[in-house]
N, CA, C and O atoms as a DFTB+ gen file, in Angstrom:
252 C
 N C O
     1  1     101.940     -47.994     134.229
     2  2     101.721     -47.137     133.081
     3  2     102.069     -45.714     133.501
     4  3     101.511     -45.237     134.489
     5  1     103.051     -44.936     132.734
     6  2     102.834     -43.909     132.428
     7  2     102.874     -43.104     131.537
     8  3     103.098     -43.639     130.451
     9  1     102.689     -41.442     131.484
    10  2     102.508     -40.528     130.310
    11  2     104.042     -41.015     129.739
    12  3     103.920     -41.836     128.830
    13  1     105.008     -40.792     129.967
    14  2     105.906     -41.146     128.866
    15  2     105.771     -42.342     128.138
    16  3     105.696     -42.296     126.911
    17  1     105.730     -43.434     128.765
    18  2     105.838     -44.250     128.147
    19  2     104.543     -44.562     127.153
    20  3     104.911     -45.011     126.067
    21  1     103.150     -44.423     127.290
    22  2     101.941     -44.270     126.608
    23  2     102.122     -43.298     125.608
    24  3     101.721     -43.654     124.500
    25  1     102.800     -41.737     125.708
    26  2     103.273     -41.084     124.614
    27  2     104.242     -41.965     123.557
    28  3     103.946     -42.136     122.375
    29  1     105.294     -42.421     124.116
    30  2     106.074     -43.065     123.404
    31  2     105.656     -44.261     122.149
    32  3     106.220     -44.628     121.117
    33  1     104.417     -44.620     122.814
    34  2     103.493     -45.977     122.351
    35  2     103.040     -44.763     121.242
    36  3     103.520     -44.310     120.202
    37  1     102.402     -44.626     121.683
    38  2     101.227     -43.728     120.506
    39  2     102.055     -42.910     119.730
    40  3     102.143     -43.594     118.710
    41  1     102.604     -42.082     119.563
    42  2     103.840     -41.162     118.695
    43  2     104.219     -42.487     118.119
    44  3     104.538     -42.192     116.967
    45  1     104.386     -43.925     118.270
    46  2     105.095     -44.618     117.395
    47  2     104.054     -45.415     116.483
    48  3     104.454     -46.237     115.658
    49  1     102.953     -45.184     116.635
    50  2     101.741     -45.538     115.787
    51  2     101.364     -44.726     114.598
    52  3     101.369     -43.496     114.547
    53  1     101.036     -45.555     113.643
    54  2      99.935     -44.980     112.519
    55  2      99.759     -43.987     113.025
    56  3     100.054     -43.813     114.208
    57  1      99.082     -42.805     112.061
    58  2      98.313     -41.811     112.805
    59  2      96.589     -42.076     113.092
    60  3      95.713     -41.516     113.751
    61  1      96.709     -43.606     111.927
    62  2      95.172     -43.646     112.007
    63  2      94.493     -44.498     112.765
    64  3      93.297     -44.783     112.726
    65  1      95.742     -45.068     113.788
    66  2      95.569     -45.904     115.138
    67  2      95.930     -45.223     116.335
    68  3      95.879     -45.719     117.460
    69  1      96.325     -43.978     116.030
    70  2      96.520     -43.170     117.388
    71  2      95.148     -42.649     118.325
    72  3      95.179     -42.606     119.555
    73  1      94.370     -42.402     117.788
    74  2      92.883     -41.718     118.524
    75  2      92.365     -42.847     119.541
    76  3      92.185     -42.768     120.756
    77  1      92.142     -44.152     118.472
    78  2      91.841     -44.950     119.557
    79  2      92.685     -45.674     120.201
    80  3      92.139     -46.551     120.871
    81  1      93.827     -45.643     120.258
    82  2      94.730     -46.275     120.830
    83  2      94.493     -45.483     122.242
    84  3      94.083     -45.943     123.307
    85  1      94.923     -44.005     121.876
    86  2      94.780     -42.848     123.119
    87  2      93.657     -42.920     123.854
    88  3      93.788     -42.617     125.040
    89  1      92.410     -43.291     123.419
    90  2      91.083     -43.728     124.273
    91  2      91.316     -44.235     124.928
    92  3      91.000     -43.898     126.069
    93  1      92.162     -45.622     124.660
    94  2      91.856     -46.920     125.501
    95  2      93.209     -46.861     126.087
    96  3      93.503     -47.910     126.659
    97  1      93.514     -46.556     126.097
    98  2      95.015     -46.017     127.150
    99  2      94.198     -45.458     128.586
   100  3      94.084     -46.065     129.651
   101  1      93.757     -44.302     128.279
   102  2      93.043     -42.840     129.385
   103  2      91.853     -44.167     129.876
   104  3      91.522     -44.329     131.050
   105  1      91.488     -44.766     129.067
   106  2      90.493     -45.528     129.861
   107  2      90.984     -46.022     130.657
   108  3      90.738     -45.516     131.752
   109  1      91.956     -47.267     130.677
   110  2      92.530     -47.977     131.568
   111  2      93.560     -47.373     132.414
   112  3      94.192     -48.071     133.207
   113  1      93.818     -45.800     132.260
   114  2      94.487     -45.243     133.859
   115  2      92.924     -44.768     134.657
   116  3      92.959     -44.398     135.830
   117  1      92.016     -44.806     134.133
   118  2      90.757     -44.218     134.722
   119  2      90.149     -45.677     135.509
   120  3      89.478     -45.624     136.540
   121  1      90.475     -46.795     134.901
   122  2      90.034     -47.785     135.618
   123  2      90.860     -48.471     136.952
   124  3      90.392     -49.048     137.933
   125  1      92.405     -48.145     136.555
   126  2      93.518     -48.251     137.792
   127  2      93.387     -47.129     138.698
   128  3      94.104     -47.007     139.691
   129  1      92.551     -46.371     138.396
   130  2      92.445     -45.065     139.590
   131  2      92.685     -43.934     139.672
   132  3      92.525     -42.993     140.449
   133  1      93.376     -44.300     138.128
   134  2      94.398     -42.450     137.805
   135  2      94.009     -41.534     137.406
   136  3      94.747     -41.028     136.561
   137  1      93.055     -40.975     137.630
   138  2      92.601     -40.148     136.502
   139  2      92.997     -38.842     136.112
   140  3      92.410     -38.047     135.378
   141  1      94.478     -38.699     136.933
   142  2      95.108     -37.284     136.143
   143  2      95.899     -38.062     135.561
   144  3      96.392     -37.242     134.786
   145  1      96.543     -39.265     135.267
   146  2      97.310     -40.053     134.332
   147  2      95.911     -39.408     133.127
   148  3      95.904     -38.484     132.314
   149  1      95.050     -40.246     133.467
   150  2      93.785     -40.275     132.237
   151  2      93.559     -39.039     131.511
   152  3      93.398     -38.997     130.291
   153  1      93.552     -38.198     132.158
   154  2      93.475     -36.707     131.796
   155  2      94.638     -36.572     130.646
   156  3      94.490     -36.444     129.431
   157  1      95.899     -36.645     131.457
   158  2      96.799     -35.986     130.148
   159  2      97.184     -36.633     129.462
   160  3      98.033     -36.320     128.628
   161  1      96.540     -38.055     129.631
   162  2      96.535     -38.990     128.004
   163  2      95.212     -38.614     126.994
   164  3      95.329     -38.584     125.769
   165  1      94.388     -38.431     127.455
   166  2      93.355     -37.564     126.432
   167  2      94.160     -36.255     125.656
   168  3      94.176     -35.982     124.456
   169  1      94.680     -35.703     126.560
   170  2      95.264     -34.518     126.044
   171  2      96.268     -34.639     125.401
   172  3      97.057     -33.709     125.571
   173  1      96.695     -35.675     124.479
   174  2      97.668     -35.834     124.202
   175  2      97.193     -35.894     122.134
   176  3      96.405     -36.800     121.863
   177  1      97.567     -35.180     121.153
   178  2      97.080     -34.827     120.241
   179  2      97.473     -35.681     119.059
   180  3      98.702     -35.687     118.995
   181  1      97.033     -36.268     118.281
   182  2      97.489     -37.127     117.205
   183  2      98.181     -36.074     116.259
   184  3      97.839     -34.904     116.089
   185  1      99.357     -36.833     115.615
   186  2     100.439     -35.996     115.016
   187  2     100.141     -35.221     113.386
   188  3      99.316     -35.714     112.617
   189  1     100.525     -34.617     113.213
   190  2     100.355     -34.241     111.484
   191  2     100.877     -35.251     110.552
   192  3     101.749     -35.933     111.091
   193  1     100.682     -35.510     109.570
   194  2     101.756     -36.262     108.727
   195  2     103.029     -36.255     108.599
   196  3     103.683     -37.292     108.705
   197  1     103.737     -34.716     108.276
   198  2     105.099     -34.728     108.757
   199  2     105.505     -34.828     110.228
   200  3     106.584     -35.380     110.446
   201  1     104.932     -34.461     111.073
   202  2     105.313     -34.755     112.260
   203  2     105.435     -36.651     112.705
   204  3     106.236     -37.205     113.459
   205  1     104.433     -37.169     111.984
   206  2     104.527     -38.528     112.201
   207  2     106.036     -38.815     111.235
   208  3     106.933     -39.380     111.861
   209  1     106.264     -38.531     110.091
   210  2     106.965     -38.824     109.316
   211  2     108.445     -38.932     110.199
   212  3     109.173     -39.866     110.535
   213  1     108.467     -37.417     110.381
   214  2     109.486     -36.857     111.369
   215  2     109.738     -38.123     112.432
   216  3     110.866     -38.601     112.555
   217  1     108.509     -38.665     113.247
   218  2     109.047     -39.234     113.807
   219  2     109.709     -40.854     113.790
   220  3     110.591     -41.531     114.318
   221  1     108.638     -40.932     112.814
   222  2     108.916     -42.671     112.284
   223  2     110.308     -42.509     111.558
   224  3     110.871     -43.603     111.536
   225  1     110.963     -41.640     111.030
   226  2     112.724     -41.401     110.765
   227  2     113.096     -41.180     111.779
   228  3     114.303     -41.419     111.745
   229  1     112.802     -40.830     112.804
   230  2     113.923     -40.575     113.912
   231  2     114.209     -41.963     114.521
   232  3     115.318     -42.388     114.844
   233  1     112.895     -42.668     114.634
   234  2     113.035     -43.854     115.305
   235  2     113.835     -45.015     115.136
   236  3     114.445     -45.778     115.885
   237  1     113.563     -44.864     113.432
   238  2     114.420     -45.950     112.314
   239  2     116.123     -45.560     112.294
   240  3     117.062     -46.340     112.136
   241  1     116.157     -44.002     112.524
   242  2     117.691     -43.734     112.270
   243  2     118.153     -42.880     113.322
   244  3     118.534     -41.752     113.008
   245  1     118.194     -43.387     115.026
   246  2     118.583     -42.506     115.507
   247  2     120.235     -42.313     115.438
   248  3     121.148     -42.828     114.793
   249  1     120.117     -41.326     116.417
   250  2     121.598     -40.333     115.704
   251  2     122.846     -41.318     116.645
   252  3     124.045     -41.064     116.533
């Protein structure tokens, strides 16, 4: 596991499955040992609506 790829996960979620998705992510680098993985997956902020929007089009139509 890492921050990119766990960002990548979560940025491609609901926004209203991102919070706990991001919990239980930081949990399980905290249980493998990581806990500055864990750290900057907490810190990692659920998106606005357009920003989700933004991204769920980028994903569907990249360039």
């Amino acid at each position: 596991m890492d921050l990119d790829a766990v960002a990548d996960e979560l940025y491609g979620l609901p926004p209203g499955e991102f919070t706990a998705t991001r919990d239980a992510r930081a949990q399980q680098a905290r249980k493998a040992g990581d806990r500055e993985l864990a750290e900057h997956i907490r810190k990692l902020r659920r998106p606005t609506a357009p920003a989700w929007a933004a991204n769920v089009l980028g994903r569907e139509e990249p360039e």
